[in-house]
C-alpha atoms as one frame of an Amber mdcrd trajectory, in Angstrom:
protein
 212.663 123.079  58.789 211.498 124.911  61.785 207.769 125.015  60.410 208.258
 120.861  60.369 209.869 120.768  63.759 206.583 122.632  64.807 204.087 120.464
  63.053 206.133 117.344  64.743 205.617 119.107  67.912 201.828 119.326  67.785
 201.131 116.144  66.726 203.549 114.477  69.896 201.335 117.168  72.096 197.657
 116.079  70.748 199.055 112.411  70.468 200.295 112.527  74.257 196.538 114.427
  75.416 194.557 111.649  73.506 196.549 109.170  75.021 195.964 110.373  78.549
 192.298 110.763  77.835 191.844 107.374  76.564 191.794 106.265  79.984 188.703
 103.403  80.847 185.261 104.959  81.265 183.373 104.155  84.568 179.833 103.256
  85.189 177.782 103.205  88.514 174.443 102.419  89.319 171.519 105.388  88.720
 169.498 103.733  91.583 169.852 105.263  95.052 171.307 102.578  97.539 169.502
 101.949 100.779 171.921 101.770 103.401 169.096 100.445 105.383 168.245  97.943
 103.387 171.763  96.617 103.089 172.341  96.930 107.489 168.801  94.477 107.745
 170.246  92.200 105.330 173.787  91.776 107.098 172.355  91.728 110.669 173.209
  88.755 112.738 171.432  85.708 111.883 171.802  81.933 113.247 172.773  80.610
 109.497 176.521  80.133 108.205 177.643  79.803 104.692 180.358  78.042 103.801
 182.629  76.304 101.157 185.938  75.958  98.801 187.124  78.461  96.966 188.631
  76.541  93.656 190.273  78.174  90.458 192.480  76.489  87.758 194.051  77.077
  84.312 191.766  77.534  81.270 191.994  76.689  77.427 192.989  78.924  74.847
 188.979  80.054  74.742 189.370  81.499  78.100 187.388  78.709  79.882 188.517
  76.701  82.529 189.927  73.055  81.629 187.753  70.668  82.701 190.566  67.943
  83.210 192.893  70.272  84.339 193.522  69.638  88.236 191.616  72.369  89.889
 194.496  74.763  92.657 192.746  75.591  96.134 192.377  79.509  96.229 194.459
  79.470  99.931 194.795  82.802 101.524 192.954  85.259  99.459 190.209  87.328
 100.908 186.347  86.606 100.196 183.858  89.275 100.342 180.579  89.006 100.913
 177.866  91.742  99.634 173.736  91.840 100.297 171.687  91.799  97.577 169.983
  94.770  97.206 168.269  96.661  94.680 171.608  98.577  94.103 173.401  95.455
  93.591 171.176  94.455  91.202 171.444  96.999  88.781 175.731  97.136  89.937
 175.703  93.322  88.418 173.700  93.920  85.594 175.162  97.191  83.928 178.512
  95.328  85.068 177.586  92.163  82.441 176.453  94.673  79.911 179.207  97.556
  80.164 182.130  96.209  81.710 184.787  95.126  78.863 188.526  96.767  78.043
 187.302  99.728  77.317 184.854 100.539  80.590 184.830  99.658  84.528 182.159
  99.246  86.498 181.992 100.328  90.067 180.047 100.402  93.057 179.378 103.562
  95.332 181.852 104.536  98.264 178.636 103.964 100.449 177.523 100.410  99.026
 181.161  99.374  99.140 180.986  99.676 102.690 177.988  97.094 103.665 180.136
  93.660 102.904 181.695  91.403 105.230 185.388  89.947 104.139 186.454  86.759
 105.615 190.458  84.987 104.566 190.558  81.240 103.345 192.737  79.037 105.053
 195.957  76.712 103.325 193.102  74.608 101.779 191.177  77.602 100.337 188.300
  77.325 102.653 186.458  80.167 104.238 183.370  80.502 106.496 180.352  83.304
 106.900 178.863  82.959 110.384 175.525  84.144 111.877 174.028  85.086 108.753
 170.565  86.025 107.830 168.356  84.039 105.311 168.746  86.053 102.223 170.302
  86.429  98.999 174.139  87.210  99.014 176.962  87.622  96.230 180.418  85.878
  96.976 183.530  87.038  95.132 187.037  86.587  95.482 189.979  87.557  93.621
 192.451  84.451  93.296 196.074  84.307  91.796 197.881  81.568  90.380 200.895
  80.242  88.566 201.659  77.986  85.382 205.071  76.662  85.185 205.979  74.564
  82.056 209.039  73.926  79.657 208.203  74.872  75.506 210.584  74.530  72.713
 211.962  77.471  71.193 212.968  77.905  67.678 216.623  78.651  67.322 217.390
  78.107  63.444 217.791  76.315  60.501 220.603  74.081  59.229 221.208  72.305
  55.443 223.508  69.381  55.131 225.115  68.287  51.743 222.000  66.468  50.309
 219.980  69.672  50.852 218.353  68.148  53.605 216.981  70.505  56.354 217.291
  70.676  59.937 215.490  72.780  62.252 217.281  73.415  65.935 214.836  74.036
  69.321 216.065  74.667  72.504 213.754  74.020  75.538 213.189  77.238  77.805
 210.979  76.802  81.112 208.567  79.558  81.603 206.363  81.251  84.314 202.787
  82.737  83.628 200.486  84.486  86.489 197.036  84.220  86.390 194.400  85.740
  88.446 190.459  84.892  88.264 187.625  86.401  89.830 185.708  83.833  91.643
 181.840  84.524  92.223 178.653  83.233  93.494 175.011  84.005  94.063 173.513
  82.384  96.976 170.368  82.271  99.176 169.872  81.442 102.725 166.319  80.310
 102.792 165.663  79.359 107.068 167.183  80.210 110.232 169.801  77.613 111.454
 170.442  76.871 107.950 174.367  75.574 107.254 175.281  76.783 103.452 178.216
  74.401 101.751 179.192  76.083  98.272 181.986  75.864  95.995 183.192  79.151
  94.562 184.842  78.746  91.134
């Protein structure tokens, strides 16, 4: 008995080590950022960009409903980040790595060079004195599905055999959140940018 209570004991021990092991893995890009490079690109500029930040609830597939009405992203931040070699290879070892299983991050350093800007009520935001280059918009937007669904609650026979199934409705609350992004390109001084970023 005391041989079994040991064996139990082991396998709770290696269970509870793999466990905390099989934490995400995390990838960052192998090419040295230029923090020069990234100050050029964000130095003041005569351009704006600007636009609508939009999300709304998706199908079963995971894509977004195309008749579904679409929920202003109001009051959620919207970063903006150069794109530099170093963002380049961030985005594209984050659409080949990242999954459930792996993150992808960004260095401390690169982090750093963005500019953040809040969306008003109506889920619009503005970049001002920008530079013409290429930029990548992201935001992080929340929101909520209410809805009533029926819910099984049993069977019933009556005297002729006859069947009867019961449902009661129950109302129900599901959060959401979607990561909203956009490549875009100033291409002249003075220019004014109008996006939408779904």
């Amino acid at each position: 008995m005391k041989k079994l209570q040991i064996i139990i004991l082991s396998l709770i021990i290696t269970s509870t080590f793999l466990n905390a092991n099989a934490q995400k893995a995390a990838y960052y890009p192998q090419v040295p950022f230029d923090s020069l490079q990234a100050k050029s690109m964000l130095a003041l500029g005569t351009s704006s960009i600007e636009g609508v930040a939009i999300t709304g609830p998706k199908t079963a597939l995971g894509y977004r409903a195309p008749l579904a009405p679409k929920i202003k992203a109001a009051n959620v931040q919207v970063t903006l980040f150069p794109v530099t070699t170093y963002f380049e290879e961030w985005y594209q070892l984050r659409k080949k790595e990242e999954n459930k299983k792996t993150n992808v991050f960004m260095s401390q350093e690169a982090f750093r060079w963005r500019i953040t800007v809040q969306t008003d009520e109506y889920g619009r935001f503005k970049f001002a004195k920008m530079k013409p280059g290429k930029y990548f918009i992201q935001a992080i937007a929340g929101y909520t599905k209410s809805g009533t669904t029926p819910v099984y609650r049993g069977s019933g026979y009556n005297n002729y055999g006859g069947r009867t199934d019961y449902y009661e409705y129950q109302d129900y609350t599901n959060n959401y959140t979607d990561r909203l992004e956009k490549f875009v390109e100033v291409t002249r001084d003075g220019q004014a940018l109008e996006i939408k970023l779904k």
